[in-house]
C-alpha atoms as one frame of an Amber mdcrd trajectory, in Angstrom:
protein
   0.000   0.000   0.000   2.992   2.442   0.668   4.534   2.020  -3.026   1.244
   2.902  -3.835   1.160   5.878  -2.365   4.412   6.958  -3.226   3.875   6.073
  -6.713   0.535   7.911  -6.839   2.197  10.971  -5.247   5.142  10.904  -7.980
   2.876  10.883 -10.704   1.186  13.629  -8.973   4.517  15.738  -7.953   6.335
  15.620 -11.399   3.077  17.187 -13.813   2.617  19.596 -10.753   6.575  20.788
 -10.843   6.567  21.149 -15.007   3.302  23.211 -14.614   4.676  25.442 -12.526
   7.812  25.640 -13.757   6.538  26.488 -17.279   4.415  29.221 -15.507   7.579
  30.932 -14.000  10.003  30.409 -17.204   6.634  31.822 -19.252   7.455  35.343
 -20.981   4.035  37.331 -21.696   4.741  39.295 -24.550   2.485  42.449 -26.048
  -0.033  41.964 -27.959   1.116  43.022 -31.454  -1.749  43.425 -33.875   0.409
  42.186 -36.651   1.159  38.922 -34.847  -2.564  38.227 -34.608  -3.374  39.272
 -38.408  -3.150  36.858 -40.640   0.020  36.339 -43.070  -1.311  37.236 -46.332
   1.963  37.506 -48.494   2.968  40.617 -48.414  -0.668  42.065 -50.384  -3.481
  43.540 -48.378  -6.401  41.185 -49.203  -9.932  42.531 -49.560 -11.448  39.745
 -47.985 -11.728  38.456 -44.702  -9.641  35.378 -43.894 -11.795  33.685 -41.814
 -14.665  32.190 -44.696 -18.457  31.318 -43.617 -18.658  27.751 -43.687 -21.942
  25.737 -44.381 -23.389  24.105 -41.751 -25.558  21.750 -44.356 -21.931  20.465
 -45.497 -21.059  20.097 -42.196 -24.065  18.017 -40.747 -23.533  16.379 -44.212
 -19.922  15.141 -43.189 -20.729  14.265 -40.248 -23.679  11.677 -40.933 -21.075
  10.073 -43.869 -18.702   9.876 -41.193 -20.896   8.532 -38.174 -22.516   5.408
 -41.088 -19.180   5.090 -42.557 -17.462   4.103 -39.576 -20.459   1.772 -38.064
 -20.813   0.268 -41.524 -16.712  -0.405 -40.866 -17.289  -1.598 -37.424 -19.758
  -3.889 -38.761 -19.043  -5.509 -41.929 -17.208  -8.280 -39.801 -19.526  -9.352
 -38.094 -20.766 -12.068 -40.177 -17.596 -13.084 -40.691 -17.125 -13.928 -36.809
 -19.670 -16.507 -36.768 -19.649 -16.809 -33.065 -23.614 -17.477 -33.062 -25.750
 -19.173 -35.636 -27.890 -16.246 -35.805 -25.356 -13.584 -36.581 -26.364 -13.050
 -39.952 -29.728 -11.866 -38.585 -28.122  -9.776 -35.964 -26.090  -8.288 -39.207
 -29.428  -7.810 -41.473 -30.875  -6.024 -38.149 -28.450  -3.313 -37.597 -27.919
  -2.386 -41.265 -31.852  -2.175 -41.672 -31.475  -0.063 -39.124 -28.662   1.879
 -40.724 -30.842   2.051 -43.606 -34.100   3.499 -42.144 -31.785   6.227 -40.154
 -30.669   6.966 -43.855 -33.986   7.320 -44.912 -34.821   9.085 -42.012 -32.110
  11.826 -42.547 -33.036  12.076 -46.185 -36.777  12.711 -45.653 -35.450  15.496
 -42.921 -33.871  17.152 -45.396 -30.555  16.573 -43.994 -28.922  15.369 -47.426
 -30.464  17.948 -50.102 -27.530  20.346 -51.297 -30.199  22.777 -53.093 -32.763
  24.330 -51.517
């Protein structure tokens, strides 16, 4: 129980010391408005670099990435055969994969035009 401690207490001690040690070697500098502008090449741009971005796109990616991956994470499951019935389980989920597709796609989530 004691090198338990002690352990816990190093792995306490050591992140404690850095933290504070990067606090007192830290060096605030100014704030310099040209450090915080964005590098543009040497031109003064007429647009702002920070562009709107679509949130359609982006509820767009996500859904392709959230099916993508559990279509991934379950394409071997057949293949596993550890019960009889796993094909089932397998036709189950990606029905249910399916009618979340058709879900999103009678929301409106997947139209590009409006």
């Amino acid at each position: 129980m004691v090198t338990f401690l002690f352990m816990l207490f190093i792995c306490l001690l050591i992140p404690m010391i850095l933290f504070f040690m990067s606090r007192f070697i830290y060096f605030k500098n100014k704030l310099n408005l040209q450090k915080l502008s964005p590098f543009e090449c040497g031109f003064d741009n007429s647009n702002s670099a920070r562009v709107p971005f679509s949130t359609r796109f982006f509820l767009l990616g996500i859904i392709f990435i959230i099916f993508d991956i559990e279509i991934v994470l379950l394409m071997p499951i057949p293949l596993l055969s550890l019960v009889d019935d796993c094909i089932y389980i397998f036709l189950f989920i990606m029905m249910l994969l399916f009618i979340g597709l058709i879900h999103e796609w009678m929301e409106g989530s997947l139209d590009w035009m409006n």
